[in-house]
Steps between C-alpha positions, in 0.01 A plus 500: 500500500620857611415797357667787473345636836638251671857632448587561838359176662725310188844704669397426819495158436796489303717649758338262763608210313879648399535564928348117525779361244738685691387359805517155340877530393560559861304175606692287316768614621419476865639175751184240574571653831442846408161430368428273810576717694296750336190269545547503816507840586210606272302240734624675859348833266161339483522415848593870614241629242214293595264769633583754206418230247194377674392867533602571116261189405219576734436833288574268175205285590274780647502651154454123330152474735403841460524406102269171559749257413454151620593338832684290278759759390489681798620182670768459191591867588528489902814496704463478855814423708450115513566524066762758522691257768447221203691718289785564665486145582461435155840664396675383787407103364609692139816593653553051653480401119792406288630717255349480114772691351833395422376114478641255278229356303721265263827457451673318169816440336524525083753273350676780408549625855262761549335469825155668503288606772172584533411768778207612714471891433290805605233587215603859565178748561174371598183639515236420753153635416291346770129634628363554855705272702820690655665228622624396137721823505720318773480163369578604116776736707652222715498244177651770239753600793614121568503434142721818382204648312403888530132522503253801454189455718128657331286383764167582458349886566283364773816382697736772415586656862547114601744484265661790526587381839623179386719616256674722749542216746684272188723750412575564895633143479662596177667781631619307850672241253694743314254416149401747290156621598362508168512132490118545589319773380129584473349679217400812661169597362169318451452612133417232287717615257786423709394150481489496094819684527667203686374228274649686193843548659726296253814449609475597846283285660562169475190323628117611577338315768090561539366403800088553519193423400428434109467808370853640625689193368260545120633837525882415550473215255349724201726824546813341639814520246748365746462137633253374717437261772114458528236350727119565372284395791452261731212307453588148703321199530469247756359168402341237690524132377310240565788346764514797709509521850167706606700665791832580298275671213321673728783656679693563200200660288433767831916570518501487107238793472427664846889550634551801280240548225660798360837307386526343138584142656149504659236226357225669316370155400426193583464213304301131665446212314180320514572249672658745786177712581357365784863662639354866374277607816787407732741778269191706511521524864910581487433804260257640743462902363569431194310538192480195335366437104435140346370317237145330500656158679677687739172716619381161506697373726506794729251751492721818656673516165377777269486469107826557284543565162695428253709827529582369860719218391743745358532781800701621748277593772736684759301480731268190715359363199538162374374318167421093549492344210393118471682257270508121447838413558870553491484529092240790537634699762814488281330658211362715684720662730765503158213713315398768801840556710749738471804244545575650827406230741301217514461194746340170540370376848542138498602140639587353165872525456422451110227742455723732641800447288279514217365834599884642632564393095279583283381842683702777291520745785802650671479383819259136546434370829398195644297489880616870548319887518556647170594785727886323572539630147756808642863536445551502945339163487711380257812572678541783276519820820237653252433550168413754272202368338400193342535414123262309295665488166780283412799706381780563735323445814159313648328507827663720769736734403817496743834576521616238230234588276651847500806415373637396113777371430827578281816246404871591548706349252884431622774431241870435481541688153228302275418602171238443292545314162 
């Protein structure tokens, strides 16, 4: 909670989020060709911006190293101008997609004559409180723009002159549409009482949306008093059955975990049955630089692999480190990937159509895969543009958060002079 010191932080915030529910009046407003257009020209801002933002996030990260933070989250951090082309790329694809709002959803006739309608909507004013990695300002931008949502950006202090430059570039494209530039807003200080101040703004803010590692998303889920859309961690599994193929698990296991270790969709463990170990040196030699930990039959069968404990089967390494964890079968690589993951995403490398059904049902996870990287789990891959994080409960949205997922819905209800009895 605030205290009374905090005063000034609360009224900052306050009149952030009045200028953002402003902004989102004049969203809903706007023409699907307004707000493509708007896309557009936000991209062409990246574009023209590249070497400021790449400058702005090169003295971002020295101050990350200079701290001793991880080459984990330094990579999370890191634009160079490869990423900040994928960006504007990204909201270009955002700009391709079909309209959410204004979609009929169901239509129905009453035998009295009412016809009732139910309608895709904005939510209104969204928060995005995301850590380290920049490029979620543009996609949470790009998906609130498309979707007629305002949204207030609190990146993270380590990234805020990245962001900074971001923001500018979205309302650039804002401005070249004709939209009201507070449509997207940043909160412009790094206090943490600005964040606080945001979760306890009832009535303004219409959705929080956390987007980092565990301790940020325990934080918005204890002091939040507006609604929530929330996403733990990521700790994935990748299991190996008995009917895989050696050189599809071993391709998939290096893609699943090396690719990007910093992102929550990476594998942080993998799980072999018995019967499937005499495939474990060959992934051994895939993860090559990586720090792998396993149970007593997995050292067994390859003696590179370093002891794990039981507190391994439950974390999310960030980084190249990787759990193995030896089971006898289908049933037991059910139990327990149901017991130690985070319902994010989990996937099953094999030839047996059945095993894999069984495994695409019974896993309760978001997003369940079947002789795939865990790492596909991302709104772009879906067909989504981008998304704005990935959900792993089960209330109004699950899995990667896109434009449809930022909508609700409302009904109009035509008459011809009905009255109620």
């Amino acid at each position: 909670m605030l205290d009374d010191t905090d005063g000034g932080v609360r009224a900052e915030i306050e009149s952030l989020c009045l200028r953002a529910r402003e902004g989102a009046r004049g969203l809903a407003a706007a023409s699907p060709e307004a707000k493509d257009k708007a896309l557009r020209a936000a991209a062409d801002a990246l574009r023209n911006r590249a070497g400021e933002l790449v400058a702005a996030n090169a003295k971002d990260v020295a101050d990350v190293e200079a701290a001793g933070k991880p080459a984990s989250f330094i990579d999370r951090l890191k634009l160079d101008e490869e990423r900040v082309e994928a960006m504007a790329t990204a909201l270009e694809q955002i700009a391709e997609l079909p309209h959410p709002v204004g979609r009929k959803l169901a239509t129905f006739e009453r035998p009295n004559g009412l016809v009732i309608e139910r309608i895709a909507v904005p939510l209104g004013v969204v928060g995005m409180i995301y850590e380290s990695r920049p490029n979620v300002g543009a996609d949470a931008g790009g998906l609130c723009l498309k979707s007629g949502n305002a949204v207030i950006l609190r990146g993270g202090s380590e990234s805020t002159r990245s962001t900074e430059v971001i923001v500018a570039c979205m309302q650039e494209g804002l401005k070249a549409a004709g939209l009201p530039e507070t449509a997207i807003q940043k909160v412009p200080t790094t206090d943490r009482a600005a964040v606080a101040a945001l979760l306890q703004a009832v009535g303004l803010v219409d959705l929080v949306i956390p987007r980092g590692g565990k301790g940020l998303v325990s934080l918005v889920r204890d002091q939040a008093r507006v609604p929530t859309l929330l996403h733990l961690d990521g700790n994935c599994h990748t299991y190996i059955h008995e009917k895989a193929d050696a050189g599809k698990a071993a391709a998939i296991v290096k893609n699943a975990k090396l690719r990007r270790t910093g992102i929550c969709g990476a594998t942080e463990s993998l799980v072999i049955d018995r019967a499937a170990l005499a495939m474990l040196p060959r992934i051994v030699d895939a993860l090559e630089g990586c720090e792998i930990r396993g149970d007593e039959e997995a050292r067994q069968a390859d003696s590179r692999i370093g002891e794990a404990t039981e507190a391994d089967w439950g974390t999310e390494y960030l980084d190249s480190i990787i759990s193995v964890k030896t089971v006898g079968g289908l049933d037991e690589a059910i139990a327990h990937i149901e017991r130690f993951s985070s319902h994010h995403t989990d996937a099953i490398v094999t030839e047996d159509p059945v095993a894999a059904e069984r495994f695409l049902t019974e896993i309760d996870s978001a997003v369940v895969m079947h002789n795939a990287s865990t790492q596909f789990s991302d709104g772009g891959e879906f067909g989504m543009g981008a998304e704005i994080g990935i959900a792993t409960g089960k209330i109004h949205a699950r899995g990667p958060v896109g434009l449809e997922q930022l909508t609700t819905f409302k009904y109009t209800v035509r008459g011809t002079g009905q009255t109620r009895s």
